[in-house]
C-alpha positions as CSV (number, residue, x, y, z in Angstrom):
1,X,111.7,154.6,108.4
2,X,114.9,154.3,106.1
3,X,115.5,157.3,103.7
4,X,115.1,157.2,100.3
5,X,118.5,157.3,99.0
6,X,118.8,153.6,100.9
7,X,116.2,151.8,99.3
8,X,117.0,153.0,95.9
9,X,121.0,151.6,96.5
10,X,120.0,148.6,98.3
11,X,117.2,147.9,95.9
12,X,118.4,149.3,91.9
13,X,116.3,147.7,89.8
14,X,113.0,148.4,92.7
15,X,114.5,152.4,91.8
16,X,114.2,152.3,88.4
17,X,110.4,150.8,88.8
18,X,109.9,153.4,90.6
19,X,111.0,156.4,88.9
20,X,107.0,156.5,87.2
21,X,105.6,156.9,90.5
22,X,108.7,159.7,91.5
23,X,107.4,161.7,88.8
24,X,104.1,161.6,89.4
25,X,104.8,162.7,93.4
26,X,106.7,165.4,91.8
27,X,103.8,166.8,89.3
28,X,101.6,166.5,92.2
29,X,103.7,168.7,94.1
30,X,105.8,166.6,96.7
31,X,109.1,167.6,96.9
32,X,112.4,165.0,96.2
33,X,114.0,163.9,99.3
34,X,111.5,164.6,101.6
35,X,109.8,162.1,104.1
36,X,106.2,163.3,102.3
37,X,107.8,162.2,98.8
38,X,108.6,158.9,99.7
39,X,105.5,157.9,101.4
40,X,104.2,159.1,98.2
41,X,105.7,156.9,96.0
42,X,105.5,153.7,98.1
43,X,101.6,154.4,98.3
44,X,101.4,155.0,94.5
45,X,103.4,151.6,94.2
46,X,101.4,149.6,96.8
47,X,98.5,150.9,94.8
48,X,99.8,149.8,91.9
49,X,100.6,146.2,93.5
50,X,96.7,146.2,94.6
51,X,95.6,147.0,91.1
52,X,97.7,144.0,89.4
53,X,96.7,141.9,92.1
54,X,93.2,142.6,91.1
55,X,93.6,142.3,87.6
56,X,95.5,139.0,87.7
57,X,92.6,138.2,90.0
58,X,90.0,138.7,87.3
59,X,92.1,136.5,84.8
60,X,92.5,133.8,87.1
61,X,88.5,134.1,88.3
62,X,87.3,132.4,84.7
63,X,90.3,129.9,84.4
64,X,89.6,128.4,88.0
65,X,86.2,128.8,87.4
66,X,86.2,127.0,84.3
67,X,89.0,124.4,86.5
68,X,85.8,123.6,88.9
69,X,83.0,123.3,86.1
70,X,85.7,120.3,84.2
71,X,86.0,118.9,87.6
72,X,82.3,119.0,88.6
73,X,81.4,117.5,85.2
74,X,84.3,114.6,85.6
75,X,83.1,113.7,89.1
76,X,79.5,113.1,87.7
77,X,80.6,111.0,85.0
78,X,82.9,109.3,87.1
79,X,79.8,108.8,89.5
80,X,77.7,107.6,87.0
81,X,80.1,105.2,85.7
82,X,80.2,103.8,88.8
83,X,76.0,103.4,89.5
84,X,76.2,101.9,86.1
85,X,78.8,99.4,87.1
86,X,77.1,98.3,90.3
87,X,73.8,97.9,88.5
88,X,76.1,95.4,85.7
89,X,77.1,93.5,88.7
90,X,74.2,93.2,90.4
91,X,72.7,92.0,87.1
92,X,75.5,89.6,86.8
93,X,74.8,88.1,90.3
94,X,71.6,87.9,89.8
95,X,72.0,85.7,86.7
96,X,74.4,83.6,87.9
97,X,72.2,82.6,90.9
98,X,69.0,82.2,88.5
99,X,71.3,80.0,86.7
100,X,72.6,77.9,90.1
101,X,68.8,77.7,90.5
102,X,67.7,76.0,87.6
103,X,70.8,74.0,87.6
104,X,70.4,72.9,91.4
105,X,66.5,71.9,90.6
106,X,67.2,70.1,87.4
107,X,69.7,67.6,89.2
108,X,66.9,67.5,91.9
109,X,64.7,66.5,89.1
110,X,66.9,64.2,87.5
111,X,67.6,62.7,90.5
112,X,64.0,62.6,91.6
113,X,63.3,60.5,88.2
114,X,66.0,58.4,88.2
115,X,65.1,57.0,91.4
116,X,61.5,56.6,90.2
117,X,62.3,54.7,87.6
118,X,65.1,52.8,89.2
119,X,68.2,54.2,87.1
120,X,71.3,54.9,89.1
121,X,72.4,58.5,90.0
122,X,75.7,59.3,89.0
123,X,78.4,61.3,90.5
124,X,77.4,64.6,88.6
125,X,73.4,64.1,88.9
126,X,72.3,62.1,86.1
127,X,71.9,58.7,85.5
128,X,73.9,56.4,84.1
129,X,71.4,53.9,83.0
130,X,71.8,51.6,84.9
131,X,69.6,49.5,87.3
132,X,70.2,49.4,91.2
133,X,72.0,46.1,92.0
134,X,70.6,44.7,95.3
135,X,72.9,44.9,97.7
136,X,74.7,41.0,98.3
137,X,75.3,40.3,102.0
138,X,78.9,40.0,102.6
139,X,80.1,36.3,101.4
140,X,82.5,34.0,102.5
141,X,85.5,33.9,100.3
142,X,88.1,30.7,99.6
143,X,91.3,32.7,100.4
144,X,93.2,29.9,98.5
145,X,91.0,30.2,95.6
146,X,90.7,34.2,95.2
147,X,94.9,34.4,95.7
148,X,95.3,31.9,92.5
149,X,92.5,33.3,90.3
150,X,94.2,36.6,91.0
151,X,97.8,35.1,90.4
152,X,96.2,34.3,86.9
153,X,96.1,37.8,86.2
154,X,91.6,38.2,86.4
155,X,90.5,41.2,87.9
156,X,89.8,41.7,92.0
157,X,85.8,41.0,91.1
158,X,86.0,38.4,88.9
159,X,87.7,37.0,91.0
160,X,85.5,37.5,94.0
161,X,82.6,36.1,92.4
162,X,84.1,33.1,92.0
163,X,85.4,32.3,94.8
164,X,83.0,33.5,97.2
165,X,80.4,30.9,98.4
C-alpha cells in the first residue's frame, strides 16, 4: 500500500477532497500519518462514493421509470395504429373484390342478354346494338376488278363486295 504523503502529491485536487474525511479520522482519534489514518479516510471516502451512488440512484429510479412508462405507452399506440391499419386494408380489399364481383357478373349478365336477344357483345361487355351478321362463306373475288375499285380510292370492303361473286 502507498503512503499517504504519495497519493495526496500524485493526486492534489483528490487531497483537498479529502481533507473532510482527515478531520473526521482525526476527531475520532486516528492519528496523521499512520497506516490506521489512511485506511480511515479512504473508507470514509468510499462510503461517501457508495452514498452518492445511491442517491444519484434514487434520482435516476423515477426518470427511467418514467422513460419505460412513455415507452410502454408509445409501443401500444404504435400497436394499435397498426391493428387499425390492417383492419382499413382488409376492409379495402374486401371492397374492391365485392366491387370485381358485381362488375364481373353484370358483364356476365349483359352478355348473357345480349346474346338472347341477338345484340352483339362488344370488346368491353356491352352491346353495341347491333345484330349478328351471318357469317358469308368465303367468296371468290375478281382480282382485276377489286385492284381498280381500290385504285379509285373506295375502301378495302366496298370494294370486296363488289367484286366478289
Amino acid at each position: 500500500m502507498l503512503p499517504l504523503f504519495a497519493v495526496v502529491v500524485v493526486q492534489p485536487a483528490l487531497a483537498s477532497s479529502l481533507s473532510e474525511y482527515k478531520s473526521q479520522c482525526a476527531d475520532i482519534g486516528f492519528k496523521l500519518g499512520t497506516e490506521k489514518f489512511g485506511d480511515c479516510v479512504l473508507e470514509l471516502k468510499r462510503r461517501a462514493d457508495v452514498g452518492q451512488q445511491s442517491r444519484n440512484n434514487n434520482l435516476i429510479d423515477p426518470n427511467v421509470a418514467a422513460l419505460e412508462q412513455l415507452v410502454r405507452e408509445s409501443q401500444n399506440r404504435m400497436a394499435l395504429e397498426r391493428q387499425q391499419y390492417q383492419q382499413q386494408i382488409q376492409a379495402q380489399r374486401a371492397a374492391q373484390e365485392r366491387a370485381r364481383k358485381q362488375q364481373f357478373w353484370g358483364a356476365v349478365t349483359q352478355f348473357g342478354l345480349g346474346m338472347a336477344t341477338g345484340q352483339q357483345p362488344n370488346s368491353r361487355g356491352g352491346n353495341v346494338g347491333q345484330s349478328f351478321q351471318p357469317i358469308k362463306p368465303p367468296s371468290t373475288m375478281d382480282g382485276a376488278c377489286h385492284s381498280g375499285c381500290m385504285g379509285l380510292g373506295y375502301s378495302y370492303g366496298l370494294c370486296q363486295s363488289k367484286c366478289s361473286y
